[in-house]
C-alpha positions in Angstrom: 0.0 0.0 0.0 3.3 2.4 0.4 4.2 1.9 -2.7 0.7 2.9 -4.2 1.1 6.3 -2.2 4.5 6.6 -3.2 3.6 7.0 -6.8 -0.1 8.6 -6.9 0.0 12.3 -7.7 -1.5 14.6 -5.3 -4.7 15.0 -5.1 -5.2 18.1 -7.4 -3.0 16.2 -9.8 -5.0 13.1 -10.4 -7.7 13.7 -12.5 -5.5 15.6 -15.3 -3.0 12.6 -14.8 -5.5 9.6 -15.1 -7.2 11.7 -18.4 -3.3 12.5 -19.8 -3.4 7.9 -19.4 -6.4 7.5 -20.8 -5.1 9.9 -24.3 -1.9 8.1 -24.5 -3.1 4.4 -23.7 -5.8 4.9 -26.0 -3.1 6.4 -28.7 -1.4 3.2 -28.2 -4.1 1.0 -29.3 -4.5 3.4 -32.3 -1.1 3.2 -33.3 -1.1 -0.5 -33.3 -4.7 -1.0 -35.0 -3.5 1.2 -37.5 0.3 -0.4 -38.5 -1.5 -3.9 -38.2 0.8 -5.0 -35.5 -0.8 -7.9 -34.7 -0.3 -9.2 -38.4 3.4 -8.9 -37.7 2.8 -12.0 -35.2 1.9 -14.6 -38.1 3.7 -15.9 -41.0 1.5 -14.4 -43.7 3.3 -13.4 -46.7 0.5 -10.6 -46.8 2.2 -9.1 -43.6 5.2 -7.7 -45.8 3.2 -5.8 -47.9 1.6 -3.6 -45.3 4.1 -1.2 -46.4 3.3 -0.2 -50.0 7.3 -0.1 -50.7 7.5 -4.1 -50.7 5.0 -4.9 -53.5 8.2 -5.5 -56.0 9.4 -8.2 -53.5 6.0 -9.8 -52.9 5.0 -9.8 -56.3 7.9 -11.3 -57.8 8.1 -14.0 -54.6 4.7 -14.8 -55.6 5.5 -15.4 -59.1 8.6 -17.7 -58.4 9.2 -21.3 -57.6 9.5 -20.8 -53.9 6.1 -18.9 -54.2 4.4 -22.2 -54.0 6.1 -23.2 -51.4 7.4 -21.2 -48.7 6.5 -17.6 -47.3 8.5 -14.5 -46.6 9.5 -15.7 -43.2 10.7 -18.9 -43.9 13.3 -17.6 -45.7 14.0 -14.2 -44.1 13.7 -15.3 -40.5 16.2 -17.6 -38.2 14.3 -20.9 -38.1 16.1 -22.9 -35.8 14.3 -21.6 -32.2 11.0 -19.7 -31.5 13.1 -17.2 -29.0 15.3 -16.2 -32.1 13.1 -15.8 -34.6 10.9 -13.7 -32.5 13.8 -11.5 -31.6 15.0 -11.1 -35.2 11.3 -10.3 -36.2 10.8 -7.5 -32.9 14.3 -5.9 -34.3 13.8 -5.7 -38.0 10.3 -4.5 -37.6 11.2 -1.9 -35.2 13.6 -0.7 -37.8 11.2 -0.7 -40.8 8.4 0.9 -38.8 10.8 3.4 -38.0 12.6 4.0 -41.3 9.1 3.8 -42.7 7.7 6.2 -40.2 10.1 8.5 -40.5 9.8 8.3 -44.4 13.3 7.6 -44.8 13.1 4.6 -47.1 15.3 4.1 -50.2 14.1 3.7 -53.5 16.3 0.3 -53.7 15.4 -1.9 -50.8 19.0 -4.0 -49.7 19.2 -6.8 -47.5 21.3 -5.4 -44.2 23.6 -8.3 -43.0 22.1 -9.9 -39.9 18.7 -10.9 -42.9 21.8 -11.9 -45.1 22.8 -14.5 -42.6 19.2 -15.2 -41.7 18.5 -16.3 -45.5 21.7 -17.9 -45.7 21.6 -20.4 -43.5 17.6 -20.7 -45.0 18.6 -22.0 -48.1 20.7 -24.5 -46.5 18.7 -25.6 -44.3 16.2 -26.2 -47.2 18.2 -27.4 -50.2 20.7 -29.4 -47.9 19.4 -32.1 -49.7 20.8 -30.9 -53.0 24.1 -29.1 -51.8 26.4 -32.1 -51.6 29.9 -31.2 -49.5 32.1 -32.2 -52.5 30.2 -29.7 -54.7 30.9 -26.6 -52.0 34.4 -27.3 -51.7 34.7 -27.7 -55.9 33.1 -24.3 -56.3 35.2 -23.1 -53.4 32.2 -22.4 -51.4 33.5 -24.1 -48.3 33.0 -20.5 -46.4 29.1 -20.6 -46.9 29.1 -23.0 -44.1 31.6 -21.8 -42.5 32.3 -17.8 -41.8 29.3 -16.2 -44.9 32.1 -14.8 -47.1 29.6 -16.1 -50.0 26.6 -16.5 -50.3 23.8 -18.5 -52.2 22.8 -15.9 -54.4 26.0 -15.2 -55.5 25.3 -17.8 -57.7 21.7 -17.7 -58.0 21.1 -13.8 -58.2 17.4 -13.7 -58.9 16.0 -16.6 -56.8 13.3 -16.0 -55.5 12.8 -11.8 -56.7 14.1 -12.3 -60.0 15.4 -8.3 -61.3 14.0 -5.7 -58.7 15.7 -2.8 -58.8 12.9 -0.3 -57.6 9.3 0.5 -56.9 8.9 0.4 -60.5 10.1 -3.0 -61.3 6.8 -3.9 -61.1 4.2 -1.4 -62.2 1.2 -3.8 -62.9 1.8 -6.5 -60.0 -1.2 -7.5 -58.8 -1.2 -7.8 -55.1 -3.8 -8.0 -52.2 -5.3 -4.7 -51.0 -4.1 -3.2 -48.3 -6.2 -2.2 -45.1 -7.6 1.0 -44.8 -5.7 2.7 -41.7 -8.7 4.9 -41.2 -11.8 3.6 -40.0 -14.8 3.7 -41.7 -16.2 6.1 -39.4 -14.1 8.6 -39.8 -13.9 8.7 -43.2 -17.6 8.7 -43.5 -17.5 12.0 -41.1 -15.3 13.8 -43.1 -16.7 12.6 -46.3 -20.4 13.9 -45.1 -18.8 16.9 -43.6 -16.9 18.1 -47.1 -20.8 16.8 -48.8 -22.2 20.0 -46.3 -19.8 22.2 -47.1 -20.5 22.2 -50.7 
């Protein structure tokens, strides 16, 4: 009960303190409704393209081989434990919402190199089947295994994106919609209030 005193306001203080929660818990939930952060939870390819910025990637993923078969996280996310992949998907989505936010995205989208490593070992992981020792060592890829001085694609440049270069790689992909960040409500409001002013 001492430790509730300890950090109430004073009495004169409370009400504007409890309101001040209210705005800023009840900004919180906005902000999350609005980026679809609980989308960022699953595995949906459909996540990616909440941004509009990643429709290239998604579209030409979706028109590939591995389209069929795999989404965006299973090659762009550690696999091998829950608590890392979780971790690698809180970090790199804290840095897009923020470079997104911030509007600070570059026209060219490049991998940075802890999602380098994370797709790396990926394809392994995957195609160990087909990537026989003997052949690494022939091709002088022994280091893909061991420290990442090469790398799968070095080889196989446009698995799974094929040539994307830019936004407009892609000017006719068809991809799903994206949600509306406003809700219906309000747009009707300002929709019937700009009908009244006319």
């Amino acid at each position: 009960m001492t430790f509730i005193k300890k950090i109430l306001p004073p009495p004169r203080w409370q009400f504007p303190v409890i309101v001040l929660t209210g705005i800023l818990t009840g900004l919180l939930f906005y902000i999350i409704y609005i980026s679809n952060a609980v989308s960022y939870m699953s595995d949906k390819p459909e996540t990616c393209i909440n941004c509009h910025i990643m429709i290239p990637q998604y579209a030409t993923w979706q028109n590939s081989s591995h389209g069929r078969f795999t989404t965006c996280n299973d090659c762009h996310v550690p696999q091998d434990n829950f608590i890392r992949k979780y971790l690698f998907k809180a970090s790199d989505g804290l840095r897009h919402a923020t470079i997104f936010t911030l509007r600070a995205e570059p026209q060219v989208i490049r991998i940075k190199d802890a999602g380098k490593m994370a797709v790396q070992e990926n394809c392994v992981r995957c195609h160990s089947n087909v990537i026989h020792p003997v052949s690494l060592r022939a091709m002088g890829a022994d280091p893909i295994h061991e420290n990442g001085e090469r790398f799968c694609w070095d080889c196989h440049r446009e698995v799974p994106h094929g040539r994307v270069n830019s936004l407009s790689s892609t000017p006719y992909a068809r991809v799903p919609g994206l949600n509306k960040a406003v809700p219906d409500w309000i747009d009707n409001y300002l929709n019937n209030k700009k009908d009244g002013e006319k």
